[in-house]
Phi, psi and omega in degrees: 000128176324180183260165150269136197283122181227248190237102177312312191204112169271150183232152181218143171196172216245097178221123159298075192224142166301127178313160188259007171164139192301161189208161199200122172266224184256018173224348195214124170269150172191161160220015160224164160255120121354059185272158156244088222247103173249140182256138171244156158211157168211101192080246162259019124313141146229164152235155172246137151206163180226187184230161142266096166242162166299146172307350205255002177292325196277335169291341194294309177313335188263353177229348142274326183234023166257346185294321211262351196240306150326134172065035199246163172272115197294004175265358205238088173303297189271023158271306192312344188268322164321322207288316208277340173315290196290348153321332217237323202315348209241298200311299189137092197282304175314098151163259208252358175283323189281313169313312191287303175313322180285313186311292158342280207307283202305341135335295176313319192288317178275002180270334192291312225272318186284313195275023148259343205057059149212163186300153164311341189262336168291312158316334156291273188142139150259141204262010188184161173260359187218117139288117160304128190221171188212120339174108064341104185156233197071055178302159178295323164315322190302135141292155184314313195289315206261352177283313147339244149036280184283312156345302186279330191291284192312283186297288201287293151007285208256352186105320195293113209275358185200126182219172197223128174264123172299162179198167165087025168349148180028047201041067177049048181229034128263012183345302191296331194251010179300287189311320187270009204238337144309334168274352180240011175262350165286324158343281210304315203262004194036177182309346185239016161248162171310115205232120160249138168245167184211118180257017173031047164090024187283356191229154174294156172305297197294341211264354181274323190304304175303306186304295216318271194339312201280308172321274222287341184280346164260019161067065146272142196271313191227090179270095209245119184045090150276337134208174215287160191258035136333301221253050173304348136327318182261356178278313165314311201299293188285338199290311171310282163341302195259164183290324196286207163266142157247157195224172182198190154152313203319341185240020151327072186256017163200170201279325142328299180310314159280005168263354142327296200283005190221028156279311183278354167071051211255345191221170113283351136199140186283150179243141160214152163283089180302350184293316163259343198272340201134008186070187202295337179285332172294315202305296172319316166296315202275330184292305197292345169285339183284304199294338170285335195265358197065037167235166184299178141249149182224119187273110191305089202036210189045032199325290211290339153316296177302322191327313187285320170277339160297339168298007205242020185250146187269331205280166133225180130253305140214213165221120252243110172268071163334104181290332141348290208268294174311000163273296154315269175350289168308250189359223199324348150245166187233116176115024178303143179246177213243094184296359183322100183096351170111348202208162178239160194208080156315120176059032165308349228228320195086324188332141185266192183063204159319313184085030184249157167205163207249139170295066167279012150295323198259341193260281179013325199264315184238069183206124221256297171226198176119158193262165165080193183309138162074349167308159187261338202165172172313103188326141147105347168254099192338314205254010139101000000 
């Protein structure tokens, strides 16, 4: 009888690329991304996964959790993700620990899926052929013109039928112009597409309470953590108060935390990240709390990370085609997938894992540390 397979060497390294322009919501300004790209391998398979993170996310891998993942058996993902929790338990698992974890876990998930031969999502089991997305980024940075723009590039371009605007400018102290950059974003996109906006915790209760008026006279749909989603209580609060949906999740990083936000009953469909939560095996769990409670799911950024479990879930609603992250990801992989029409069809192809493989030719230039072949330096010191 074969041996079992198991898992030999994680590797990590680091990339750094500049936004195509500066960018901001209502709580954080930036102009580069961050990846954080951990590889496992076993035997002549690897899988990849990553996070959007600080680089000091790749020491946590390197120094806490590979130890813990090595030589472990490589179909038993979710022990290993058990393991590497508790790896963490001193370091602190909410923020960059979970980030680390999760980058591992979704690796682990394309490596089982590569050592079997199949796309990842026949390995979940699917629950559908199409994840649906939706068209994201509308920064607070933008001018009317460029905002435009990305705006007609998603709906007329790609098809994609619901799109999203940053709002809450400067912690909601632009109110006026809150308004008006939603009004013209309803403009771009005429009446029969979907327009959600997200002010990532920036207004106070009542001042949110107010723009909703101004929201709902533009037909918005989705307000998402319209103040932050610390207080799900006060979120219940408003979620009761407004017409639209209101939504969170994103910085979810255990698993408490999304039965905290739909205990209080604070969202009408929960969002989570596999990128942060703990990867694709938390993600799946964080689907199924929703899904007990009669609520959606929403995939947070990150598509192709995401892509393949969301196909493999029913309540799904859609997946946040992030202009950030979908920039990178096409830069830096070969097996990027095609929004053409509004929706992506994971592992349409066969490819097995994720179907991603990495450019390092196209990546090289913007990569800062990290461990294994061609590293520059020590994890976690940006500049190599």
């Amino acid at each position: 009888m074969p041996s079992e397979p198991t898992v030999a060497r994680v590797d990590t390294a680091v990339y750094t690329v500049p936004t195509d322009a500066p960018e901001a919501d209502g709580t954080l300004h930036w102009d580069d991304t961050t990846l954080v790209l951990a590889t496992v391998h076993c035997g002549e398979a690897g899988g990849i996964g990553y996070t959007y993170a600080p680089a000091a996310t790749a020491q946590i891998i390197d120094d806490l959790l590979a130890d813990v993942v090595v030589g472990a058996p490589a179909l038993d993902v979710p022990r290993m993700n058990e393991s590497m929790r508790r790896a963490v338990r001193n370091a602190g698992l909410p923020g960059v620990a979970a980030q680390a974890i999760s980058a591992v876990d979704i690796a682990l998930w394309d490596m089982k899926a590569r050592l079997l031969g199949l796309p990842l999502v026949d390995l979940l089991g699917k629950a559908r052929d199409e994840v649906p997305v939706y068209g994201s980024g509308g920064f607070t940075t933008y001018d009317a013109d460029r905002q435009h723009r990305q705006l007609c590039d998603w709906v007329q371009e790609d098809g994609i039928p619901r799109v999203k605007i940053k709002i809450g400018e400067s912690w909601g102290r632009q109110e006026a112009r809150d308004r008006h950059r939603v009004a013209r974003a309803r403009a771009s996109i005429g009446a029969a597409t979907e327009l959600y906006v997200d002010a990532n915790g920036a207004y106070g209760v009542k001042q949110a309470t107010r723009v909703a008026d101004t929201l709902a006279e533009q037909g918005v749909t989705w307000f998402e953590e319209p103040v932050s989603s610390d207080h799900p209580a006060t979120l219940a609060a408003l979620r009761d108060r407004l017409p639209m949906e209101v939504t969170a999740g994103e910085y979810g990083y255990t698993l408490p935390y999304f039965a905290h936000l739909l205990a209080a009953g604070a969202v009408d469909c929960l969002q989570a990240d596999a990128t942060r939560c703990g990867g694709i095996t938390v993600w799946l769990r964080a689907a199924a709390l929703a899904q007990a409670g009669g609520i959606d799911i929403s995939g947070h950024c990150a598509p192709h990370a995401h892509a393949h479990a969301a196909a493999a879930v029913p309540h799904l609603r859609h997946l946040e085609w992030f202009h950030d992250h979908v920039r990178i990801e096409q830069l830096l992989f070969d097996g990027v997938l095609d929004p053409a029409g509004g929706s992506i069809t994971p592992g349409h192809d066969g490819a097995p894992g994720l179907g991603l493989t990495l450019r390092a030719d196209r990546a090289e230039p913007y990569r800062v540390t990290g461990t294994g072949p061609g590293a520059k330096g020590r994890a976690g010191d940006r500049h190599g």
